[in-house]
matplotlib code that plots the C-alpha trace (Angstrom):
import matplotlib.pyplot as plt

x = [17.4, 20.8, 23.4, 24.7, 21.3, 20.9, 24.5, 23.0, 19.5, 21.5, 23.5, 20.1, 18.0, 20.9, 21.0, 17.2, 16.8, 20.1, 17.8, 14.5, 16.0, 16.7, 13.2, 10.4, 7.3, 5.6, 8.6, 8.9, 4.6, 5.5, 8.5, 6.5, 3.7, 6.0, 7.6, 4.3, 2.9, 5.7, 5.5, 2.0, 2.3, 5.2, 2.5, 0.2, -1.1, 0.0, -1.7, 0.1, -0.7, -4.5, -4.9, -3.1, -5.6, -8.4, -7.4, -7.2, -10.7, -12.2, -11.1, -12.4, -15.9, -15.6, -14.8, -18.0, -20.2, -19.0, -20.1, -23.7, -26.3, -28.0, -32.1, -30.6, -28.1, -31.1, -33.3, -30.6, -30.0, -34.2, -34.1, -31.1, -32.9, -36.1, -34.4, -32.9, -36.0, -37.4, -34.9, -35.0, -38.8, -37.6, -35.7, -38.1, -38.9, -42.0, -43.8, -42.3, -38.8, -39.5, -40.6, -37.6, -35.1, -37.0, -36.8, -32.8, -32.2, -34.1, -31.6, -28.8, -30.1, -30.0, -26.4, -25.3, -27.3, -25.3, -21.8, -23.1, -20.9, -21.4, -20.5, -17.2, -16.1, -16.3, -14.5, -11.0, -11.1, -10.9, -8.0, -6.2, -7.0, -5.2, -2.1, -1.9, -1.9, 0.0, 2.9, 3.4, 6.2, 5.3, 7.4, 7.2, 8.9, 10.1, 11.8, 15.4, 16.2, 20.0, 20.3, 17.9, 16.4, 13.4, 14.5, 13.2, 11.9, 12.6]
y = [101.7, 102.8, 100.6, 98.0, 97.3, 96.7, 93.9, 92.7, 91.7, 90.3, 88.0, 87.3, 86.3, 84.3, 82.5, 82.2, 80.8, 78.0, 77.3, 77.2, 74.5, 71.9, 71.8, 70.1, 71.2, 71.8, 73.5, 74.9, 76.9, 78.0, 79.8, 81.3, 82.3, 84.4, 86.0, 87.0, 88.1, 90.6, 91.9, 92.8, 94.5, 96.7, 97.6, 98.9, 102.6, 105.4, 108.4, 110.4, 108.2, 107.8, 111.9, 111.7, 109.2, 110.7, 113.8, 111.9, 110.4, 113.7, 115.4, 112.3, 112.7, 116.7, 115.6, 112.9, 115.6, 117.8, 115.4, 115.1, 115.9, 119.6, 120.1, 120.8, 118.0, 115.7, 117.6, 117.2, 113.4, 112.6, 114.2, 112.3, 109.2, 110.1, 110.8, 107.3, 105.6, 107.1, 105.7, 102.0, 101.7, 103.1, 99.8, 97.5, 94.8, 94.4, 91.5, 91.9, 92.1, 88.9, 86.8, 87.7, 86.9, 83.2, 82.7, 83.4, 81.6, 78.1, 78.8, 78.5, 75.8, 73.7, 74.6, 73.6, 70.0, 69.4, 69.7, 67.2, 64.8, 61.0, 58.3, 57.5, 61.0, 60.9, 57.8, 59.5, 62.6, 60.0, 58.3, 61.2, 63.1, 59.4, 59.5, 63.2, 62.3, 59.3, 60.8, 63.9, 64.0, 64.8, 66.1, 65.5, 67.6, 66.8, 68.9, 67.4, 68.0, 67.1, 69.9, 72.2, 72.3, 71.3, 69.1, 67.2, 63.4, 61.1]
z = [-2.4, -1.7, -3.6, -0.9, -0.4, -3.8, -3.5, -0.3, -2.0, -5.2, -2.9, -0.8, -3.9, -5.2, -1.7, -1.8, -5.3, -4.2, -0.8, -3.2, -5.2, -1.9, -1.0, -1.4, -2.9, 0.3, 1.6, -1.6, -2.0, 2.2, 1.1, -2.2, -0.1, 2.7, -0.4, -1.9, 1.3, 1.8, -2.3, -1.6, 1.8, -0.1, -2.7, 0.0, -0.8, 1.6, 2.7, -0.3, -2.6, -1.4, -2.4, -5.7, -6.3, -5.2, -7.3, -9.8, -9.7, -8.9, -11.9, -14.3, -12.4, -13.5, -17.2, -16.8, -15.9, -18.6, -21.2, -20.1, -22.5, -22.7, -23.4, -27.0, -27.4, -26.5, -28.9, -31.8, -31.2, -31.0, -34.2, -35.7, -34.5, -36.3, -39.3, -39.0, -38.2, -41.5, -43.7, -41.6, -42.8, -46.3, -46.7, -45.9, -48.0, -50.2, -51.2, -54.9, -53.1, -50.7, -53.8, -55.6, -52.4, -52.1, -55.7, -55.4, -52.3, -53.8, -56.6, -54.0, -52.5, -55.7, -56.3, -52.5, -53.2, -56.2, -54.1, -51.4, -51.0, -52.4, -50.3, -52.1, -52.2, -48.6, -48.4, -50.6, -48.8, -45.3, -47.1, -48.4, -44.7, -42.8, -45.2, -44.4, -40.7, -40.3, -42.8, -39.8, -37.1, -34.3, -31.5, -27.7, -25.9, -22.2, -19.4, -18.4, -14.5, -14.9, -17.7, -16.3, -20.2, -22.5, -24.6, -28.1, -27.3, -30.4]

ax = plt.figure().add_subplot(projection="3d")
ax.plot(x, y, z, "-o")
ax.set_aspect("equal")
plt.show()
């Protein structure tokens, strides 16, 4: 854009944004929507652009096909897998193991019981949490049309 151009559509979006500010909303999503309409048609691929891009995506489809899998590569991963498998089923648990994991988790259980909460435990931890809330500010915060700022409500 040569640089007047550049002043010129300074002094326009100036002139725009002052005209903006006089309408109504109506007006106001109109004049929004013929400003959009003309960003995107600016964005709008041309016929150089359409080959770079198609380059572009030709040359990721040759990497793609570069990385598929040989006879061997799938011969070497089944293998890995097996391998795998074979130490999954190593791992499983036995009856012995099982008896041992209830036993623990019954043991846990006992100790979760004992932190229930009582009835008047609940009731101070209500209290304390309502103090807690009630002692808070809390701040509103409202946007001031004269200043053109957002602004602390007391």
């Amino acid at each position: 854009m040569k640089t007047t151009e550049k002043q010129a559509s300074k002094r326009l979006f100036k002139k725009l944004s002052a005209l903006r500010a006089t309408l109504s909303n109506e007006e106001r999503a109109i004049l929004d929507n013929l400003i959009v309409v003309e960003e995107v048609t600016a964005h709008k691929m041309t016929g150089k652009a359409v080959g770079k891009a198609v380059g572009k995506a030709n040359t990721k489809a040759t990497e793609v096909a570069a990385h598929k899998m040989t006879g061997k590569a799938v011969g070497k991963a089944v293998g890995k897998a097996n391998n795998k498998a074979t130490e999954v089923a190593a791992h499983k648990m036995t009856g012995k193991a099982v008896g041992k994991a209830v036993g623990k988790a019954n043991n846990k259980a006992t100790e979760v019981a004992a932190h229930k909460m009582t009835g008047k435990a609940v009731g101070k931890a209500v209290g304390k949490a309502t103090n807690k809330a009630t002692s808070k500010t809390t701040f509103r915060i409202a946007f001031d049309p004269n200043s053109e700022e957002y602004k602390i409500q007391e």
